[in-house]
C-alpha positions in Angstrom: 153.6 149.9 45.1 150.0 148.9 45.9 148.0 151.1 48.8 145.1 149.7 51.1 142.4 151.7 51.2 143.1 153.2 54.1 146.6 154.2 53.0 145.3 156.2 50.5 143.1 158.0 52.7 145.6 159.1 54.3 147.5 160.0 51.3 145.4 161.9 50.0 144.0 163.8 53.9 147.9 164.7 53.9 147.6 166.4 50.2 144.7 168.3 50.0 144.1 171.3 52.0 140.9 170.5 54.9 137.8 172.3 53.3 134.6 173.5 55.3 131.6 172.5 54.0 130.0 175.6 55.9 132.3 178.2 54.1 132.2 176.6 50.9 128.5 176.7 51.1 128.1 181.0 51.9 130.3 181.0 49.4 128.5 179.1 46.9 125.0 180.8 48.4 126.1 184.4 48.3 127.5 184.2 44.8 124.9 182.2 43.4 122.3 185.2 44.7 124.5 187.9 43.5 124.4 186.2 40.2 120.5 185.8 40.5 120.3 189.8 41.7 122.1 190.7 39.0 119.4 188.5 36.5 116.7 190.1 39.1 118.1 193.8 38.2 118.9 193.3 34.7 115.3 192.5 34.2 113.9 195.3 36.1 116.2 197.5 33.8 114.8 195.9 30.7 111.2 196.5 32.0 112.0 199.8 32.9 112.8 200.7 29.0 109.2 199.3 27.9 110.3 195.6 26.9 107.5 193.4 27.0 108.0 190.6 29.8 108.9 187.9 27.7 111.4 190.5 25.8 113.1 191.4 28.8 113.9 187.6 30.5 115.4 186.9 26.6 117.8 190.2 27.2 118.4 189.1 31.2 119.8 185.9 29.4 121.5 187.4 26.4 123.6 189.6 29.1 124.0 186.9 31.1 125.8 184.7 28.9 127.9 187.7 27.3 128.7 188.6 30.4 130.0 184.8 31.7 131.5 184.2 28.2 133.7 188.1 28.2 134.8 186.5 32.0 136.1 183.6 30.8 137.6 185.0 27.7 139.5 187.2 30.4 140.0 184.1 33.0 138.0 185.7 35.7 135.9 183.7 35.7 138.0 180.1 36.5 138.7 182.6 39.6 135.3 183.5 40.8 134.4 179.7 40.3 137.2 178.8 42.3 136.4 181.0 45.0 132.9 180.5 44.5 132.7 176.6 43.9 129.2 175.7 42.8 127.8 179.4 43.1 128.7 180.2 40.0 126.8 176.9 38.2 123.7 179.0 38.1 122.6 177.5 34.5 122.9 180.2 32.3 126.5 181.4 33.2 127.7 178.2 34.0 127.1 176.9 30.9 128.3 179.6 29.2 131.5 178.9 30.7 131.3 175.0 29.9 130.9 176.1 26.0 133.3 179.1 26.1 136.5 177.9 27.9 136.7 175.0 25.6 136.6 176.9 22.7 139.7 179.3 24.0 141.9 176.4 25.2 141.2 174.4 21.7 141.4 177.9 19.6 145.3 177.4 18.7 144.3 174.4 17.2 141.6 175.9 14.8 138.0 176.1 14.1 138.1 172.6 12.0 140.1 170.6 14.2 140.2 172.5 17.5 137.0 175.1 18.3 134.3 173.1 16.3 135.3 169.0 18.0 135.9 170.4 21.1 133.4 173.3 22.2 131.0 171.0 23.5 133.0 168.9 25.5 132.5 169.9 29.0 128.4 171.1 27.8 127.5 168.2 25.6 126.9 165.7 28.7 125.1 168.0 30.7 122.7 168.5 27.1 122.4 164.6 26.8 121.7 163.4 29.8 119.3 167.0 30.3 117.5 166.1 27.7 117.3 162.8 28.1 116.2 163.4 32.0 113.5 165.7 30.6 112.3 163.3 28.1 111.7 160.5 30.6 110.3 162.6 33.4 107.6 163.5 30.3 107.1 160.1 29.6 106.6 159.4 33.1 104.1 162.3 33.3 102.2 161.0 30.2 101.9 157.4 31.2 100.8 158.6 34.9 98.3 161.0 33.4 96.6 158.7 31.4 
């Protein structure tokens, strides 16, 4: 059975459920600051026991990720991401998540054939094409600071 385009607009409008892009974006806005309030505390905290500036953002992002990767070990945090959408893509926990869910899903498989092939999988992309972005916005800077 082949659909026109416009059939399978309305396919799919009858299939999914209608989304606000106003909700979806509080939602996205408040998590995303909670997250960044709790890096914003967390640092204060670290500050407040003597750590030396640089010491202290390394610890914000230590707890950070253990915190993220304990959430997704305990699926929590597929449900605040749902609820939250792109709120919880703040870098750090995000990716985090990218690197830890694949390597519980693939874990029944083993390290050699399921945790060590697989745990990039969702973050290896989003390293490639950072890096390579970051490279050629350098090389852009070099040549135009010549």
């Amino acid at each position: 059975m082949q659909l026109t385009k416009s059939q399978y607009a309305r396919f799919i409008k009858q299939r999914t459920d209608p989304t606000s892009t106003l909700v979806n974006t509080l939602k996205a806005y408040v998590t995303g600051g909670a997250i960044c309030a709790l890096g914003q505390y967390l640092k204060a905290f670290y500050l407040s026991l003597n750590l030396s500036d640089a010491l202290s953002s390394t610890a914000v992002s230590i707890t950070l990720i253990a915190i993220a990767s304990i959430l997704t070990a305990l699926h929590i945090f597929d449900n605040v991401a749902r609820f939250a959408g792109a709120g919880t893509l703040v870098p750090i926990t995000g990716f985090a998540n990218s690197v830890v869910a694949p390597a519980i899903e693939y874990r029944s498989e083993g390290f050699i054939t399921g945790i060590a092939p697989k745990i990039f999988v969702i973050a290896g992309p989003v390293l490639v094409y950072g890096i390579f972005s970051a490279a050629l916005c350098g090389l852009i800077y070099y040549i135009f600071m010549l």
